[in-house]
N, C-alpha and C positions, 0 to 999 in steps of 0.2 A: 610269387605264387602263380599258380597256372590258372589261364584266359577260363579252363571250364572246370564249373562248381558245380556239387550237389549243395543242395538249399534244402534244411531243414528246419524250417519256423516257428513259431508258435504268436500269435498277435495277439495279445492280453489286452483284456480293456482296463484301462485307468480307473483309479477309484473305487476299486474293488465289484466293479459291476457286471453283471451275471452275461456271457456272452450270447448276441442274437442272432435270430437272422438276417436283421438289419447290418448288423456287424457285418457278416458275411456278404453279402450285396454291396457295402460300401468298400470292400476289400476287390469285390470283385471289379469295381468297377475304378479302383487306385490302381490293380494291378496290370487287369487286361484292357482296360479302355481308357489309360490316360490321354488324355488330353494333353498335355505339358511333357510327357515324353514319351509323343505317340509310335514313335520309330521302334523305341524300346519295348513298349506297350504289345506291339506289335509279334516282335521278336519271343516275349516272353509266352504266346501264346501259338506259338507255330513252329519256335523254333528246336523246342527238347525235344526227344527221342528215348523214355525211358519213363524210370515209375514217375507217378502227377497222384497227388495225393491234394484236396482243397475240399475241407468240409471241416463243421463246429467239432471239437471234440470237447465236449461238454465233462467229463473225468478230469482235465486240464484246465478246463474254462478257456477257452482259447479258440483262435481260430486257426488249424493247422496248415500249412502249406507245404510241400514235397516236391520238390522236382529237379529231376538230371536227366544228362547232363546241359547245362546255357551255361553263358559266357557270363560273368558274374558282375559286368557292367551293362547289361541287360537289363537287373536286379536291383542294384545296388543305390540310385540312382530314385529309384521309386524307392525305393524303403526309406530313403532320405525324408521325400515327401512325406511318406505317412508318419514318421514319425515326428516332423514338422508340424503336422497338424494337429500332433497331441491326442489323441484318441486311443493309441494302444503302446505300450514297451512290447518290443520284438524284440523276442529270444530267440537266437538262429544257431545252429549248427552247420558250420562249412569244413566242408570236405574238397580238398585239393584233390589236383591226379597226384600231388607227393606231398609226405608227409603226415602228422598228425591231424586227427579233427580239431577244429576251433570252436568253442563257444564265440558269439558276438552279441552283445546287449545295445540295443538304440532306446534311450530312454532320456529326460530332459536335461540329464547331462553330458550329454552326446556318447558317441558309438565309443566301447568299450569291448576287449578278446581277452581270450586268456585260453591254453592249451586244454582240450576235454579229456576229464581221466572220470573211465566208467568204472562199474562196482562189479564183481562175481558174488557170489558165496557157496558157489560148488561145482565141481569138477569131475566127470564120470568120467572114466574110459573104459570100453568094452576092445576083449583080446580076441584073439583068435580061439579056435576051440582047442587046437594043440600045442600051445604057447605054452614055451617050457620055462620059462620064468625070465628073470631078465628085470623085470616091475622096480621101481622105486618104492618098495613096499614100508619103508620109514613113514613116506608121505601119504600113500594110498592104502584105505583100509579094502578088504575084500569085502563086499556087499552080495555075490552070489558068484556061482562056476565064471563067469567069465567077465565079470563088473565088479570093480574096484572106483570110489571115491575118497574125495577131497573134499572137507570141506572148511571154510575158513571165509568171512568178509574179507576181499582181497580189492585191490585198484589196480590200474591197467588204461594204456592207451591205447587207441584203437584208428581206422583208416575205412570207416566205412563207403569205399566208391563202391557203385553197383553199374555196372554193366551188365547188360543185353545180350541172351546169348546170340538170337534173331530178331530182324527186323521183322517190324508188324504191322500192314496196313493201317492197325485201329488207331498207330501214331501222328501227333501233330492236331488231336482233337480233343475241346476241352470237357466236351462229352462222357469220352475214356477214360475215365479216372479210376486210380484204385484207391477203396475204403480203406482205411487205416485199419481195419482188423483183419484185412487179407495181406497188410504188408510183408509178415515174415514171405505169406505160403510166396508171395509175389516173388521174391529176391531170391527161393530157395528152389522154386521153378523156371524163374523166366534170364534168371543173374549168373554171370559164370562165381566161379570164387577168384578172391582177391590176395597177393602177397601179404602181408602186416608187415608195413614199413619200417617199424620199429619197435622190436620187440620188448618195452616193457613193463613188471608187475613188481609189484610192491610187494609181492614174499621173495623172498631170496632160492628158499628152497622150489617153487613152483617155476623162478625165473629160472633157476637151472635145470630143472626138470623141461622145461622146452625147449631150450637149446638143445639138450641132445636128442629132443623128440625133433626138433626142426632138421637135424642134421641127418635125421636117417638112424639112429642106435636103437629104436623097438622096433621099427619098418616089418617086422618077423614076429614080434608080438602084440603091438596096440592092431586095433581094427580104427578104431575112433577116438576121439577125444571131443566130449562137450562141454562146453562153457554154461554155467544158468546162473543167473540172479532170483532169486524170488519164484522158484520154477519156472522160469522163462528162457530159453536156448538165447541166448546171448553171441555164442561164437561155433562154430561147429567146422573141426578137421574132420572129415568122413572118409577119406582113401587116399590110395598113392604116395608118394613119398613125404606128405605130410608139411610141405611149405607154404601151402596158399592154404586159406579157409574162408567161410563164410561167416561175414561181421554182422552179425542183428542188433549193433548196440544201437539205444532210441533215449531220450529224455526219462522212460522210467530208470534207466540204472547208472545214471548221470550224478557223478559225486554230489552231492550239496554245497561241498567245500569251494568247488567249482565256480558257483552264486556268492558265496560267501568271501571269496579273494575279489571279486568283481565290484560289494557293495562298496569300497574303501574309496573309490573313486569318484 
């Protein structure tokens, strides 16, 4: 696995208990002011370059935490500790530079992974205005002149790395954080788009329908292709020859099954 991770947390408190600001002050000070490994401590507070997300997110109960990209024994190391000390199960999402996302669980019966497979349940694509046909129209119903949907609870893997399209003075300060309800506009302004490592989905029909979207065969007639769960933009091809895209997947559209392969151990 590669040296630099993106970290996506969630620190649940034990016990079923409602998360504080206490929480978060104790979090802060396991993460960026350890003592026991101040090097690290150190490192994880100066050394990203990208989104920093660390506030209650109380819809979750949880204490969220976000950050890319650092070296993932920066990190790794301290989460030991906290969850050593029995106060919260951390649920993380890591993201390699290759490959799939990872769910990871630290909880009292030590660190537990298993491959993240996210949920859609619908699929737009808008054509060009003079698209002379060409559509997979078995799969896609026509919803207006130039918008055709899919829809269907579907799963899928995904590679959420986010990169920077420039660098930003406001970087390396824990100040600058972005709120978690600015993270799409975050990733959709400030992030390039990224390949999808591996492309696949759990309908057959939809898995072949992107292969020859990937390949270049509507390049003359899709404009776009988006991804949503729960009306939520989940994934979005917006132009060009249609190989890279932008990944929004996040804990809301995170299989259950996911958790559910996880409890067994």
């Amino acid at each position: 696995m590669s040296s630099y991770t993106h970290f996506n947390i969630q620190f649940i408190p034990k016990k079923g208990k409602k998360v504080t600001q206490e929480d978060l002050c104790l979090l802060s000070n396991a993460l960026f002011a350890n003592s026991t490994w101040a090097e690290y401590s150190d490192s994880i507070s100066s050394s990203w370059s990208g989104m920093f997300i660390f506030e209650i997110d109380e819809s979750n109960n949880c204490v969220a935490f976000e950050i890319t990209p650092i070296r993932a024994h920066y990190l790794t190391y301290i989460l030991d500790d906290i969850r050593d000390q029995g106060n919260f199960e951390i649920r993380m999402i890591c993201t390699y530079e290759e490959g799939n996302d990872w769910l990871e669980i630290y909880n009292e019966k030590g660190n537990h992974s298993t491959t993240c497979i996210y949920l859609f349940d619908e699929i737009r694509l808008t054509c060009f205005d003079d698209h002379k046909g060409g559509l997979p129209l078995g799969i896609f119903n026509k919803e207006s002149l130039n918008q055709y949907s899919f829809k269907k609870i579907c799963r899928y893997n995904s590679h959420c790395e986010f990169i920077e399209n420039e660098r930003s003075n406001e970087y390396n300060s824990l100040l600058s954080k972005c709120a978690i309800k600015e993270r799409n506009n975050y990733i959709l302004k400030k992030c390039s788009k990224q390949f999808p490592e591996v492309n696949w989905y759990s309908d057959s029909e939809v898995l072949n329908f992107m292969k020859k979207f990937e390949n270049g065969n509507y390049k003359d007639t899709i404009k776009s292709v988006e991804f949503f769960y729960k009306s939520k933009l989940v994934r979005l091809y917006d132009c060009g020859e249609f190989k890279e895209c932008f990944m929004l997947d996040n804990w809301f559209n995170l299989d259950n099954e996911t958790f559910d392969n996880l409890k067994k151990y």
